[in-house]
C-alpha positions as CSV (number, residue, x, y, z in Angstrom):
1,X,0.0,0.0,0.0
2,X,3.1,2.7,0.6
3,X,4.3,2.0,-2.9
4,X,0.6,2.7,-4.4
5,X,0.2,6.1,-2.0
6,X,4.1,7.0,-2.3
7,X,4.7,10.8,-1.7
8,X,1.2,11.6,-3.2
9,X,-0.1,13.9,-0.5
10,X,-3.4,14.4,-2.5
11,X,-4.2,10.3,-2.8
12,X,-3.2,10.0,0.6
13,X,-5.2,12.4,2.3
14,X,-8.5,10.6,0.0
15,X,-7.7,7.3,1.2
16,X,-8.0,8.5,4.9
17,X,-10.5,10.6,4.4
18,X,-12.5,7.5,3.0
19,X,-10.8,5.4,6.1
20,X,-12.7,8.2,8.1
21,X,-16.3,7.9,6.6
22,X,-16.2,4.1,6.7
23,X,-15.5,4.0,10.7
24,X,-18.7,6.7,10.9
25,X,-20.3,4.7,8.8
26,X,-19.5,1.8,10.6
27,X,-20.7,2.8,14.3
28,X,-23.5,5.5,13.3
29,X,-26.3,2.5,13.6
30,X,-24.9,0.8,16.3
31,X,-24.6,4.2,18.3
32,X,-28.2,5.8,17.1
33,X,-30.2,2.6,17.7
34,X,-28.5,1.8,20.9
35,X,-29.2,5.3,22.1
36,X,-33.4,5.7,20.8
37,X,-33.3,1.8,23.2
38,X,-32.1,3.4,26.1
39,X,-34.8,6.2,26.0
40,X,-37.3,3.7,25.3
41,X,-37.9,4.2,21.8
42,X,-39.4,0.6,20.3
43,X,-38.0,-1.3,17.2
44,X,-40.3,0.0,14.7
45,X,-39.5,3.5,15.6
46,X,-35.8,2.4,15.3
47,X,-36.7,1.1,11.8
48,X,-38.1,3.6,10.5
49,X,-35.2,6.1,11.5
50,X,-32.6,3.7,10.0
51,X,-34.3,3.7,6.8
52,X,-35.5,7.2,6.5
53,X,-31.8,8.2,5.2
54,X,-31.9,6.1,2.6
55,X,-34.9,7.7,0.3
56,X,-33.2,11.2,0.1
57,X,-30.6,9.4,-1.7
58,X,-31.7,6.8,-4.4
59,X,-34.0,10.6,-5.0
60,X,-31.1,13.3,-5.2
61,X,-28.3,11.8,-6.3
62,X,-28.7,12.0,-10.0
63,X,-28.7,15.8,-8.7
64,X,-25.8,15.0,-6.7
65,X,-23.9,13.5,-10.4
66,X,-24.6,16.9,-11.9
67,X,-23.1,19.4,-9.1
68,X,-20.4,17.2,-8.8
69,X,-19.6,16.7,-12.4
70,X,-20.3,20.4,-13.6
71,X,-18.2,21.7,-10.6
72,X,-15.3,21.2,-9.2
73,X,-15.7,17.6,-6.8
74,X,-13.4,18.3,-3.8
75,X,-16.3,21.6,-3.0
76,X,-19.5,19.9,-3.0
77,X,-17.9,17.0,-1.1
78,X,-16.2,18.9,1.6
79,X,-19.8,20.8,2.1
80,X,-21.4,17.7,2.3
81,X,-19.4,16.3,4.9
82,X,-19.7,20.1,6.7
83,X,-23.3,19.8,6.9
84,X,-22.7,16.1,8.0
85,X,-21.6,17.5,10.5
86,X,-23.6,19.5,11.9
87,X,-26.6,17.5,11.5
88,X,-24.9,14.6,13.9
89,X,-23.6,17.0,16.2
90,X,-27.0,18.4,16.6
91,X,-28.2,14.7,17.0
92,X,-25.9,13.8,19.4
93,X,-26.6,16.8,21.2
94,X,-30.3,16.2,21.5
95,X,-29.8,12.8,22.5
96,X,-27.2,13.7,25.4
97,X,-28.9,16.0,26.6
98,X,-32.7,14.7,26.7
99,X,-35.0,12.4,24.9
100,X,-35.4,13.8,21.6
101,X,-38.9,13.4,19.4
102,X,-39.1,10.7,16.4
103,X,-39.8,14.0,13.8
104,X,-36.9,15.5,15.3
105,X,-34.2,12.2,14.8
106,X,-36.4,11.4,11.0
107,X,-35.4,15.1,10.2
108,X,-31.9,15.1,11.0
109,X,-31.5,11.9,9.4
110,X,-33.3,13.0,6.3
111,X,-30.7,16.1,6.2
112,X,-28.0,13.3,6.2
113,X,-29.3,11.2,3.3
114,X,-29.7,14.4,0.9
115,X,-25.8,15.0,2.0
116,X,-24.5,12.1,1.0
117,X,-26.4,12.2,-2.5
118,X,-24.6,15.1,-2.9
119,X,-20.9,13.5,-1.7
120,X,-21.1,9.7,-2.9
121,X,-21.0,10.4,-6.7
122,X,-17.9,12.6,-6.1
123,X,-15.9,9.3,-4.9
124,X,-14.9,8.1,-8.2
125,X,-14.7,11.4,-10.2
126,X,-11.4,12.7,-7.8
127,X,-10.4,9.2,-7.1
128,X,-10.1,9.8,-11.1
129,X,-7.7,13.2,-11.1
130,X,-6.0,11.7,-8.2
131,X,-4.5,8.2,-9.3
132,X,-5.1,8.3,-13.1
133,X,-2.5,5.7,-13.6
134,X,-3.1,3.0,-10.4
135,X,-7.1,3.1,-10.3
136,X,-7.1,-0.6,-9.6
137,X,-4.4,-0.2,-7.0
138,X,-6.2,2.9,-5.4
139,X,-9.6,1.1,-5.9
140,X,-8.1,-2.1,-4.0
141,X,-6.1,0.3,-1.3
142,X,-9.1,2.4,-0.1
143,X,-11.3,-1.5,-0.3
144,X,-8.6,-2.7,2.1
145,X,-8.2,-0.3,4.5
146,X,-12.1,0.3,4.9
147,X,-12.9,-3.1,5.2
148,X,-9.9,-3.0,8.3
149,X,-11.9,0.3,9.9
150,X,-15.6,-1.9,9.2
151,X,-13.6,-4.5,11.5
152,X,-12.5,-2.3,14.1
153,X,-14.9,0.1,14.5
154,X,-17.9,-1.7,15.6
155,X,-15.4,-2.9,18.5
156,X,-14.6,0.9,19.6
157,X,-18.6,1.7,19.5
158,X,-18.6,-1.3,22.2
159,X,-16.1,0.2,24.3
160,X,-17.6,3.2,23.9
161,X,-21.4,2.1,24.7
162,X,-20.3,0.4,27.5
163,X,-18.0,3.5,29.1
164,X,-19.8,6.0,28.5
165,X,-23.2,6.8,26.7
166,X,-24.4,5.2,23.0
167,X,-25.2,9.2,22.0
168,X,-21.6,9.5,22.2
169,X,-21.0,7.2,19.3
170,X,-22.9,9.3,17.4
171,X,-20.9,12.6,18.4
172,X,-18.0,10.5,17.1
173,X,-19.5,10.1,13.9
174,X,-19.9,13.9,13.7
175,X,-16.2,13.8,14.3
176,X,-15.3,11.6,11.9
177,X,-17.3,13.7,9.3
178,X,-15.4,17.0,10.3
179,X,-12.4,15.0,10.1
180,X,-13.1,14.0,6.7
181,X,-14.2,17.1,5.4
182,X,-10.6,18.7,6.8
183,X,-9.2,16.6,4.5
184,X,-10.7,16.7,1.5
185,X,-10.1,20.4,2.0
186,X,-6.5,20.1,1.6
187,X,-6.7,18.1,-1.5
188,X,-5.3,20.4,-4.4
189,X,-6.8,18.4,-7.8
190,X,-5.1,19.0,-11.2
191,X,-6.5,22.0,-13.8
192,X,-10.3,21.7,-14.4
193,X,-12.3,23.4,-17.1
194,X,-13.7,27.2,-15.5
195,X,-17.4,26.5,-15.0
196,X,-19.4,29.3,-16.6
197,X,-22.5,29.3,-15.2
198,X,-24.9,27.1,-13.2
199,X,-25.8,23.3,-14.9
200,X,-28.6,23.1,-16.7
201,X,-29.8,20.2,-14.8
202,X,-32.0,18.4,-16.9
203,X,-30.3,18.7,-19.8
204,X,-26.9,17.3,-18.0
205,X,-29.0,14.5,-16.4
206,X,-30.2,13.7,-20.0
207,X,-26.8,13.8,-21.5
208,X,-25.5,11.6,-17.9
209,X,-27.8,9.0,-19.0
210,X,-27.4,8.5,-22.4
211,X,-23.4,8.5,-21.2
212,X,-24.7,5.4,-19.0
213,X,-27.0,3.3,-21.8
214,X,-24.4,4.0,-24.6
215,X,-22.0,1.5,-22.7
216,X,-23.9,-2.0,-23.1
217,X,-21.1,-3.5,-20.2
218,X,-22.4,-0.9,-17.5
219,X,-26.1,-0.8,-18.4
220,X,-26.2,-4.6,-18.2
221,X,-24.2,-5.1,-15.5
222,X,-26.3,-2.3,-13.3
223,X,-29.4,-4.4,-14.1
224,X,-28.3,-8.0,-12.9
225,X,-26.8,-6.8,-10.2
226,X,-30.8,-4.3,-9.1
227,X,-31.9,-7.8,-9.2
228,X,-29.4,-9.5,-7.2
229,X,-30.0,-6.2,-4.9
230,X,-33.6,-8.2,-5.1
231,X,-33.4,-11.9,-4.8
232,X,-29.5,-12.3,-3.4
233,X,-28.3,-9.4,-1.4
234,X,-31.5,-8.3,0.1
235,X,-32.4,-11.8,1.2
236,X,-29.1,-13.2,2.6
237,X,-29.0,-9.5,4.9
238,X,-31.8,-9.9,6.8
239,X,-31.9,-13.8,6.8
240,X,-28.1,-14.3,7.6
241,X,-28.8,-13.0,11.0
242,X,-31.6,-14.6,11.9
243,X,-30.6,-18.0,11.0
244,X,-27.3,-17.6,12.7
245,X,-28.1,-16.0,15.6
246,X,-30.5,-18.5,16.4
247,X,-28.2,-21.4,15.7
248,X,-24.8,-20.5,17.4
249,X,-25.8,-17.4,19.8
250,X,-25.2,-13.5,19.1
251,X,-21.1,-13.8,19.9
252,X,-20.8,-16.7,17.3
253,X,-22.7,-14.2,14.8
254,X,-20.3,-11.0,16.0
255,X,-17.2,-13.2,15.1
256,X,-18.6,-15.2,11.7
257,X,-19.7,-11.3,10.2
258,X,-15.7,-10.8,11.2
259,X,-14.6,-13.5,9.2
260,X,-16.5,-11.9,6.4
261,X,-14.6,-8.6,7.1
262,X,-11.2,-10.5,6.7
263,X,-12.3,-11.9,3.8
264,X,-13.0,-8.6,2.3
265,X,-9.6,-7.6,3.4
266,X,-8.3,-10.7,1.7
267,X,-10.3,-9.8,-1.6
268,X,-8.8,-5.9,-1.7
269,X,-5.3,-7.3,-1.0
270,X,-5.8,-9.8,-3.9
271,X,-6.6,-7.2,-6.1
272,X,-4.0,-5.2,-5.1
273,X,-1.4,-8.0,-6.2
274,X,-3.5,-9.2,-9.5
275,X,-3.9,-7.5,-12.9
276,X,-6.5,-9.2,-15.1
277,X,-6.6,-8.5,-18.6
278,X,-10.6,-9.4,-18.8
279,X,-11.1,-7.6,-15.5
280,X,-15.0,-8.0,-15.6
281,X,-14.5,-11.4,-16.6
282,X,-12.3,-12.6,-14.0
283,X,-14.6,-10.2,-11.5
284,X,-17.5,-12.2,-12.2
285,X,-15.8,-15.6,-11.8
286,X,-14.6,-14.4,-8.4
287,X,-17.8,-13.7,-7.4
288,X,-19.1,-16.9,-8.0
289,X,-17.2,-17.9,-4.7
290,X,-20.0,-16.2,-2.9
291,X,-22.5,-18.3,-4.3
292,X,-22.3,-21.1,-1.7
293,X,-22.9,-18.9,1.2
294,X,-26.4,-18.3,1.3
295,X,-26.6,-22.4,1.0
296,X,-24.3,-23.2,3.3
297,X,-26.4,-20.6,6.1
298,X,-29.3,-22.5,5.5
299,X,-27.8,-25.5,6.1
300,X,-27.3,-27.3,9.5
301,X,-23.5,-27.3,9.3
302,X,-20.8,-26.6,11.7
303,X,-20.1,-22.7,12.5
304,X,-16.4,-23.7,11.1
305,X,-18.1,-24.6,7.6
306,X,-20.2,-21.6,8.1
307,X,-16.9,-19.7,8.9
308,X,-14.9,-20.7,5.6
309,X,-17.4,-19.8,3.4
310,X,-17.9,-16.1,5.5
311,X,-14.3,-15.9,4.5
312,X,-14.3,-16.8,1.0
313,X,-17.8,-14.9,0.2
314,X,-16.1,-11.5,1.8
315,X,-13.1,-12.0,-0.4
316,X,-15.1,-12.5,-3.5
317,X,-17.6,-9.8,-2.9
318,X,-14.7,-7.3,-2.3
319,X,-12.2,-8.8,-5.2
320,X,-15.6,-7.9,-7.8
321,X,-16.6,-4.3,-5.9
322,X,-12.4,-3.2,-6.6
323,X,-12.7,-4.5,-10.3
324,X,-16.0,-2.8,-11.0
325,X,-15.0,0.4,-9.9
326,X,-11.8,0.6,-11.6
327,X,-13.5,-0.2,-14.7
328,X,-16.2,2.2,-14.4
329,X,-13.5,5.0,-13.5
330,X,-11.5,3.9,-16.2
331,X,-13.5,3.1,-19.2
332,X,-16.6,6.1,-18.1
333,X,-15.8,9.8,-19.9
334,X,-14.4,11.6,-17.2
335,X,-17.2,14.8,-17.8
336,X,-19.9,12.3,-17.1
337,X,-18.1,10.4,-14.6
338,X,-20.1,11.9,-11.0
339,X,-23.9,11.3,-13.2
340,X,-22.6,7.8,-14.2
341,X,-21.7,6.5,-10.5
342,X,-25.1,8.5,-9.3
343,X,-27.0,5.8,-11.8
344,X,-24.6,3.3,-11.3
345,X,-25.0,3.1,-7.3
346,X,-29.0,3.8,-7.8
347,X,-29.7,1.1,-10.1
348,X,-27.8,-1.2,-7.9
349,X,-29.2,-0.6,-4.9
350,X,-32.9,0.0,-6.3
351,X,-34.8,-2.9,-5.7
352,X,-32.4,-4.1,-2.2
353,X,-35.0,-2.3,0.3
354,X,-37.6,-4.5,-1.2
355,X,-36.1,-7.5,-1.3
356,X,-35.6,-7.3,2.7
357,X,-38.9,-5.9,3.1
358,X,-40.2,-9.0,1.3
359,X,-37.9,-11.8,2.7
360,X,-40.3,-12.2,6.0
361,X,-43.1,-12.9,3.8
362,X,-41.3,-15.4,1.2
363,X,-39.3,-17.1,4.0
364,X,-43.0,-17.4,5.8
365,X,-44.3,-18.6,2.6
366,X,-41.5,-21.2,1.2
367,X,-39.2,-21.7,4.0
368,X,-36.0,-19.7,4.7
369,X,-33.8,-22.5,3.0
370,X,-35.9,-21.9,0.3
371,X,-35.4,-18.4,-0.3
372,X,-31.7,-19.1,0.3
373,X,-31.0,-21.8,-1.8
374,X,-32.8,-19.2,-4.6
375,X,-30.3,-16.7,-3.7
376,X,-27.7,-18.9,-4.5
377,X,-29.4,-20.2,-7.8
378,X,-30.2,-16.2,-8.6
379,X,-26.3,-15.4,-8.4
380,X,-24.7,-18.2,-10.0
381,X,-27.5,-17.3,-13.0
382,X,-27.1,-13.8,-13.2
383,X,-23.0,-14.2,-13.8
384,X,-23.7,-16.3,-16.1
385,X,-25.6,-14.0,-18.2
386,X,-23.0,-11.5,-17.8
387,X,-20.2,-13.6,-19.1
388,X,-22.4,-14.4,-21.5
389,X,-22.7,-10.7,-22.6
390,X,-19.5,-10.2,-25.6
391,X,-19.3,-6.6,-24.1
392,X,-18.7,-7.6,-20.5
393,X,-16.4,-10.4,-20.7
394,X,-14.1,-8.9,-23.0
395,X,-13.7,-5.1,-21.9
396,X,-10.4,-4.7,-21.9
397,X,-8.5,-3.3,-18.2
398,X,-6.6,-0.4,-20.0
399,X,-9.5,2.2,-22.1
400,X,-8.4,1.8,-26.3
401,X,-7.3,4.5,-28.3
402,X,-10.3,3.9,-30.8
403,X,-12.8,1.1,-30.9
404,X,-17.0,0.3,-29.8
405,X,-16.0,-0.2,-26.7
406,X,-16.2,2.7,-24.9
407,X,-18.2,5.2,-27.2
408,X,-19.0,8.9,-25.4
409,X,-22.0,11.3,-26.6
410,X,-20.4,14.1,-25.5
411,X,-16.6,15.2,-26.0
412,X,-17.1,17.8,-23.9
413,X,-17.9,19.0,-20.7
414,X,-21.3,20.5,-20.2
């Protein structure tokens, strides 16, 4: 990892600021729905506050892509991550110092979910300007070293929850944000074009998506992988809990969700090392190392079994995340690049709330091994389509001079 950040100060401060949003990101649900418990706060009420973030963004961030990619990134972003903030201090506030109302928590958490539309699409665009030449090896870095802080933090809110007061977890988080937001600050980015005016939004979210569908390998990928956010992903969540939890205890659970962590820290390492010529291709077939999980959770096997394949599911899911990104930063238009993640992240995580929402009523319905053993069936079906798709197994890791491949719309900014 020194020899990918060497003496870039810029690249540096990015991966720590990144290091710094994880660890929030990490101990912001542990801390906010341990705190509404201890003021007596029930579970739906908790529910309804963990999900109310997530609406403002699948709703702003095309709006997000367009600030971000008509403006310069590192502003909007280090805004976001002001008002971030703010809005947690505030929370934290309210909860330290009385027994806050639901509107009030929904509100502030609202505020938080339109800031993060308008931060998340920014990632890739400055990861981008800052590592042009060592996406994959940035990609797999900043994969690495989150997937350490996911490990860790949770650990640190325990300490913290158990020293002090949950509410301060969430004055942490604040923290963390601030922290972040320092330094993105002192990130100085390479010449950009002068922005003349303000974006004409519609027209930019117009061009941003016909950017998107003119690239069959992103279009089709997005769409497998909304319906893996469906029938995989959304399933195996909310079931992998339940089913484990109830077979070998809460503590056995904490430790087999670390041995999915280390995988993941396996999986970023591994792409740090590798350099696949057919980087969606050999993605793909990584992933297909996660398909015996949500089997092997509905089986009856030993927590060791059950252990392995946590380990080589988290390696697989992170090996694929590093290789899509760095083939979506590298082979996207760099103009476009903040709308094309906005509809990249939305499509993929589009139909994910529904597919928990309606795992209680399928697994009620069909039985939990069931549903599972579909979620298994789903994945392993849905790679192969891809691979079967000319346009996704051969894209090539390095962007051509010329060719189909990557065709653009627009050979200017907006």
């Amino acid at each position: 990892m020194r020899r990918v950040l060497g003496s870039d100060a810029g690249l540096r401060k990015f991966v720590i600021a990144r290091a710094l949003s994880r660890a929030g990101d990490s101990v912001f649900p542990i801390g906010l729905a341990a705190a509404m418990i201890q003021q007596d706060f029930g579970a739906s009420e908790v529910g309804v506050v963990m999900g109310a973030a997530l609406a403002p963004v699948v709703v702003l961030m095309p709006f997000g892509g367009v600030l971000l990619d008509h403006f310069n990134a590192r502003v909007p972003m280090v805004a976001a991550d002001i008002v971030r903030t703010v809005v947690q201090g505030l929370l934290a506030v309210l909860l330290l110092t009385g027994r806050p109302s639901l509107w009030q928590i929904l509100v502030l958490s609202l505020v938080t979910g339109a800031s993060q539309a308008f931060f998340q699409p920014g990632i890739a665009s400055m990861l981008k300007q800052l590592a042009p030449g060592r996406l994959r090896q940035a990609n797999a870095t900043i994969r690495t070293v989150e997937s350490v802080v996911s490990l860790a933090a949770p650990a640190l809110a325990g300490v913290v929850i158990g020293l002090a007061d949950a509410a301060v977890v969430v004055a942490l988080d604040a923290c963390t944000f601030a922290a972040s937001a320092w330094m993105l600050a002192g990130i100085r980015l390479g010449n950009s074009e002068p922005v003349t005016g303000p974006p004409k939004v519609w027209r930019e979210l117009r061009e941003g998506w016909g950017e998107f569908t003119a690239r069959p390998w992103l279009w089709s990928v997005v769409s497998v992988f909304s319906l893996f956010g469906l029938v995989v992903f959304g399933p195996f969540d909310v079931l992998k809990a339940i089913l484990l939890i109830e077979r070998f205890g809460a503590s056995a659970y904490a430790w087999l969700m670390s041995g999915f962590t280390l995988g993941a820290i396996l999986g970023g390492l591994i792409a740090l090392w590798t350099t696949p010529r057919r980087p969606l291709r050999t993605g793909l077939l990584a992933l297909l190392g996660f398909t015996p999980l949500p089997v092997t959770i509905s089986l009856d096997l030993s927590v060791a079994l059950v252990a392995a394949a946590m380990v080589v599911g988290g390696t697989a899911n992170a090996y694929w995340a590093v290789v899509w990104a760095t083939s979506v930063q590298t082979h996207a238009p760099a103009h476009a690049l903040s709308r094309i993640h906005a509809y990249d992240v939305i499509g993929s995580m589009a139909l994910m709330p529904v597919g928990r929402a309606l795992t209680g009523v399928a697994a009620a319905w069909a039985g939990a091994a069931t549903v599972l053993f579909t979620s298994s069936a789903a994945l392993l079906a849905g790679c192969a389509v891809l691979l079967s798709i000319p346009a996704v197994r051969s894209l090539p890791a390095v962007l051509p001079a010329r060719g189909p491949s990557a065709p653009s719309i627009s050979t200017r900014k907006p």
